[in-house]
N, C-alpha and C positions, 0 to 999 in steps of 0.2 A: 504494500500500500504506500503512493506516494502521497507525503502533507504538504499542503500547500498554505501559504502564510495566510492569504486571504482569507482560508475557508476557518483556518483554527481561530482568526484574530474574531472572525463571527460568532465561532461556538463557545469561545470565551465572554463573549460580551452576551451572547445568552446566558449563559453560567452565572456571571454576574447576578445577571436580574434576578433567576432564580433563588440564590439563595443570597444574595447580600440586600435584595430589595425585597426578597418573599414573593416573586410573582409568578403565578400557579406557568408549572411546565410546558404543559399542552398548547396552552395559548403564546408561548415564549416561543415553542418552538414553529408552528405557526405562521408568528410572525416573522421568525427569521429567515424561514422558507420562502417569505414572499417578499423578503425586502431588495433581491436582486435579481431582478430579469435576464441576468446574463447564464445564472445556473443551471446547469444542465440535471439532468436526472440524476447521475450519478453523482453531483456536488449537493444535490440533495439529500441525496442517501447516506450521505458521509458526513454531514452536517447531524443529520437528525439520529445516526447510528454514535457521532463523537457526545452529542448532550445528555443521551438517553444512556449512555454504558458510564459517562460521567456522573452521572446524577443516581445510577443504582451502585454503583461500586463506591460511592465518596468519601463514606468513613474509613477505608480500606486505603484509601490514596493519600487521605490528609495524615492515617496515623504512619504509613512510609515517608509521609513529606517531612512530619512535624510539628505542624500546626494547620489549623484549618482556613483553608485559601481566600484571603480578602483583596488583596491589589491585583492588578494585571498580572504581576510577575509569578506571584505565587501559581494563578491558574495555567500559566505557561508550564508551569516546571510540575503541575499535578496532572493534566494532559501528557505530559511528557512520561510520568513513572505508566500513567495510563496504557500509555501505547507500548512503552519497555516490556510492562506485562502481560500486551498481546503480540511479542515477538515484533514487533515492527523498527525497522533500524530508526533511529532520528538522526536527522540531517543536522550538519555540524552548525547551529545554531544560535548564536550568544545566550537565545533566553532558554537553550537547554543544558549550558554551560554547569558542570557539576555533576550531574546526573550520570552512574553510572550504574549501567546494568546488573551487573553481577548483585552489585548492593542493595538494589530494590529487589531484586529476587531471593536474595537471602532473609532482607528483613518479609516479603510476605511469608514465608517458610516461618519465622519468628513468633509470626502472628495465627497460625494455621491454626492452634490449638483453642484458640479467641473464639467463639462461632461469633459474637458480636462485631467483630473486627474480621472476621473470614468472610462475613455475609453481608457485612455494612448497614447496620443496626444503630440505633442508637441504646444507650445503656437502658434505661425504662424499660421499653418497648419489648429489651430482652429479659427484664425481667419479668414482666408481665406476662409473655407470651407460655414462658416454663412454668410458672404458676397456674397458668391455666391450660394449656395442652401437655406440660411435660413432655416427654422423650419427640412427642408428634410436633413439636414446635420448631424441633431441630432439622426435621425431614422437608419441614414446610417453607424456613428461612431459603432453606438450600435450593430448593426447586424452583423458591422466588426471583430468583436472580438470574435465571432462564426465560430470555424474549417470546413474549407470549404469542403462540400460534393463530394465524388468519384465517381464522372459520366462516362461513355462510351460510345462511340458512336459504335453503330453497322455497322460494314461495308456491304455496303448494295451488296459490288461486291459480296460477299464471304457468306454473310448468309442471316437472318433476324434477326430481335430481340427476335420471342421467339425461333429461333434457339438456340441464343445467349446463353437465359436464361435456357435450356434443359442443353446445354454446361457447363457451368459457374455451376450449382447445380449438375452436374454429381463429378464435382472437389470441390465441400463442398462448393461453393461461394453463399450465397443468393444473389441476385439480384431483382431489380422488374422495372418492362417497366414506360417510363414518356408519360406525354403527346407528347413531342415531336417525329418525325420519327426518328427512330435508335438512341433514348436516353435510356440509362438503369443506373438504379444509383443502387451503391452498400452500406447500411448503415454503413457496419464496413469498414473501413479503412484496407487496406489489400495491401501485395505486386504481383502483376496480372500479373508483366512485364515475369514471369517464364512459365507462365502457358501456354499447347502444343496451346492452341486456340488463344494465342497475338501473339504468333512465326507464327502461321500461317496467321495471319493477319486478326481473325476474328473481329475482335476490337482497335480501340484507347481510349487513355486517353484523354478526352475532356472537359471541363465544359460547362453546359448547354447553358449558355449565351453565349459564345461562338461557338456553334453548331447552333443559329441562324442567325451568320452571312451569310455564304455560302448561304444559303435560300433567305436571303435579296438578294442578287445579282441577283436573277430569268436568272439563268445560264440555258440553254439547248441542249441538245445532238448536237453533231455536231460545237460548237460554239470555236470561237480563244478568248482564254480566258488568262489574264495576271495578273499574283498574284504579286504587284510590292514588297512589305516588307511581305516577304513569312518567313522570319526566318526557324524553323526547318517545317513549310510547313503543320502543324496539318489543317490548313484550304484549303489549296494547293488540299492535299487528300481528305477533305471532296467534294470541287467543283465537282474534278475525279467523284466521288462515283455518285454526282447529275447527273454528267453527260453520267451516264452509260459508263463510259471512252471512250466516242466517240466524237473525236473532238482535240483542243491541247489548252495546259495550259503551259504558263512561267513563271516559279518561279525564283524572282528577292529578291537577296539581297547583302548587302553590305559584306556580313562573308560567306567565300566560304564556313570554317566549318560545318554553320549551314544547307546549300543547301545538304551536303555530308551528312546530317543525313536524308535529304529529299529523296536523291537517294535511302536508303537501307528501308526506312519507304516505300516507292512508291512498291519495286521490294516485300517488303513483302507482301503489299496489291495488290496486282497483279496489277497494274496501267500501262500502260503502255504510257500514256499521257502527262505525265509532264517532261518536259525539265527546266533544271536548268541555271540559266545563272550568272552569279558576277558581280554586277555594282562595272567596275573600274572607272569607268570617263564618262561623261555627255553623251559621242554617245550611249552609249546602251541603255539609254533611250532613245535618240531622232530616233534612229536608228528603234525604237517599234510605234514611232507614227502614228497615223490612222491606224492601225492593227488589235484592240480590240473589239471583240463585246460588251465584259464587263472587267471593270477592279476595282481590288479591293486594295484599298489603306489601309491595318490593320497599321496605322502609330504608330510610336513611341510614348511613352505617358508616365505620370506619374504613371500608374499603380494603382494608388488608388483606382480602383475597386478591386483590387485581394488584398486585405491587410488579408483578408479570407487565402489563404494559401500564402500569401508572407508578414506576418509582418512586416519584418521588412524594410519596404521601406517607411516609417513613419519615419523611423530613419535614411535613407540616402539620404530622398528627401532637398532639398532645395530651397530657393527664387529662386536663381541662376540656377538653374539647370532648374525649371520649367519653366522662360521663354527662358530658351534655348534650350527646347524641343518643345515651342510653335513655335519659331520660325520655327523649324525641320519639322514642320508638318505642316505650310502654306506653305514655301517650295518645301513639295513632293508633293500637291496639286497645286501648282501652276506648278511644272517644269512636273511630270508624269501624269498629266489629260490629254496635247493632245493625251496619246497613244489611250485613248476611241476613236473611229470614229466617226462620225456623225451618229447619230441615235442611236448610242450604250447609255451604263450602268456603271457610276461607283457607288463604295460604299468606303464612308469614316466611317472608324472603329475606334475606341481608347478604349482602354480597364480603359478606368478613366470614373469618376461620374462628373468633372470640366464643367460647360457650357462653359469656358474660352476655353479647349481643343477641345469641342466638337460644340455646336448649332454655337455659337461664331466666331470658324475657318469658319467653314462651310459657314456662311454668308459673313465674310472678302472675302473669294475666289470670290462665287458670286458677291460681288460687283467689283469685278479687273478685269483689261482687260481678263487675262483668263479664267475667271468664268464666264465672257459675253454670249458665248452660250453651258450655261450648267442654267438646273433648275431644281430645290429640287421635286422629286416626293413623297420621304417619308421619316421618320425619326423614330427611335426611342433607347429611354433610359431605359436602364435596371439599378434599382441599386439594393443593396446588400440585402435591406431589405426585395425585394425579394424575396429572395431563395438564390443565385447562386453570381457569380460575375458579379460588376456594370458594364457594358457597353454600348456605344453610335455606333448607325450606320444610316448612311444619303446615301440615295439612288439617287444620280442627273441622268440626261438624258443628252444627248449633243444633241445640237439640230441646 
């Protein structure tokens, strides 16, 4: 791999932002993809592959550096142990001046015995995680540090899968079918949002584990179906799809935005089911109650299942913040479960590996007045080491 001054002086000044100004990754990186028209594909990919291995591997770099990277110079010379430890020669450079291989190789060897420092953790987060999964926490770290796989869900209104896969090879994409229905994973990392078959709506971008939620919910034709934290609604459409779009789905969230991307994702995938609604204040929930044949609560969560393609939420989680998402999520469980009806189906989702977030909540509700007649018909936890991204989903019954 050759480095080109230009490309690294850009993925340092993303790096900056991220962590010396706190500004969330995705959006960072982004914008530095578009801030030059002259990049080709491949400065693309080297850009967004330099931030993205920077930003999951960090603590692992700063404790070979030294201290952790604030000026230009520092993120030169941590780019630099970076790339030492993916074999890559560096070119004789001033600002890699110092820097010698053998030494950065031996101190990670140093550090091997660390898992905090092997996996690039911060200290909490490792504690926390051994306290609550023990030996499984260490399997989960490891696995997370592996670039998460480019899945698709085939939309089942509009094709099949090996439709999909005829498709997709006709336009140079290899692809190959999973076990799951309308999963298709693609091994190289590619940009697919162009291609005439997304426009048409033969396919979403999905991750596997999450493609098993909608399934959980055991949705059926015909049924009043209510997606309360629907975000941009990638689950929203999948329910559609299960339900041969027959029948009506409410997708509920707090960000009108994200509904507005659910509107044009719907009208591409030819859906015609799904109504979008903005929770402003407490009636629109209450307003939904005994409605639901099935209702699916994907709640807020710490995300530490997806640290596969979202790194760096390792580095903007905190004590603070997690249990005030816990809080968030007994909450929506407690306030949007009467919309289930009697007899109906909900499913509690989090996209975290936390039994705090997950088994934990779940039981709290059960035991509260609201959770009185509701019982746990099924459960389960997905983590990272896997395959896919870690996720939990709990199927109750109202009864």
């Amino acid at each position: 791999m050759r480095l080109y001054r230009n490309l690294v002086e850009a993925s340092i000044k993303a790096l900056k932002k991220i962590f010396n100004e706190n500004q969330l990754a995705d959006r960072v990186v982004q914008k530095t993809l578009r801030s030059n028209k002259k990049w080709g594909s491949k400065d693309r990919r080297f850009l967004a592959a330099t931030i993205y291995d920077a930003v999951r591997w960090y603590r692992l770099h700063y404790e070979i550096l030294g201290k952790e990277p604030q000026s230009t110079e520092d993120w030169w010379k941590a780019l630099g142990i970076m790339w030492s430890l993916q074999g890559v020669e560096l070119p004789e450079w001033e600002m890699f001046a110092g820097l010698n291989s053998q030494e950065i190789q031996d101190k990670k060897e140093e550090f091997s015995s660390i898992l905090k420092i092997r996996t690039s953790i911060p200290d909490w987060l490792d504690d926390l995680g051994h306290q609550e999964l023990g030996e499984k926490w260490v399997a989960c770290m490891e696995a997370s540090n592996e670039p998460a796989e480019l899945v698709l869900r085939a939309n089942s209104l509009k094709t099949t899968t090996e439709e999909l896969l005829i498709n997709l090879d006709k336009k140079g994409v290899q692809a190959q079918a999973m076990e799951l229905p309308d999963a298709v994973i693609v091994p190289k990392r590619q940009k697919l949002t162009a291609l005439p078959s997304y426009e048409r709506g033969y396919f979403e971008i999905q991750d596997a584990s999450s493609q098993q939620v909608a399934p959980f919910l055991e949705v059926e034709r015909g049924m009043t179906v209510v997606d309360a934290c629907a975000g941009a609604g990638g689950k929203s459409l999948h329910l559609a799809a299960l339900m041969e779009n027959q029948g009506k789905i409410t997708a509920l969230d707090v960000e009108e935005e994200k509904l507005d991307q659910l509107y044009k994702r719907s009208k591409r995938a030819a859906i015609s089911i799904i109504k979008t609604k903005t929770i402003t204040n407490s009636a629109v929930i209450e307003a939904l109650y005994d409605s639901a044949d099935r209702l699916l609560l994907d709640a807020p969560c710490s995300g530490l299942g997806t640290l596969k393609r979202s790194p760096h939420i390792k580095w903007r989680l905190t004590p603070d913040f997690l249990e005030k998402i816990k809080t968030t999520q007994q909450e929506i469980l407690q306030t949007y479960s009467p919309i289930c009806k009697k007899g109906g189906k909900l499913v509690y989702a989090t996209c975290s590996i936390l039994p705090s977030e997950n088994q934990g909540q779940v039981q709290t509700f059960l035991d509260s007045v609201a959770g009185a007649n509701f019982k746990l018909l099924n459960e389960k936890q997905i983590l990272p080491n896997e395959g896919f991204d870690g996720f939990y989903m709990a199927l109750l019954e109202r009864i």
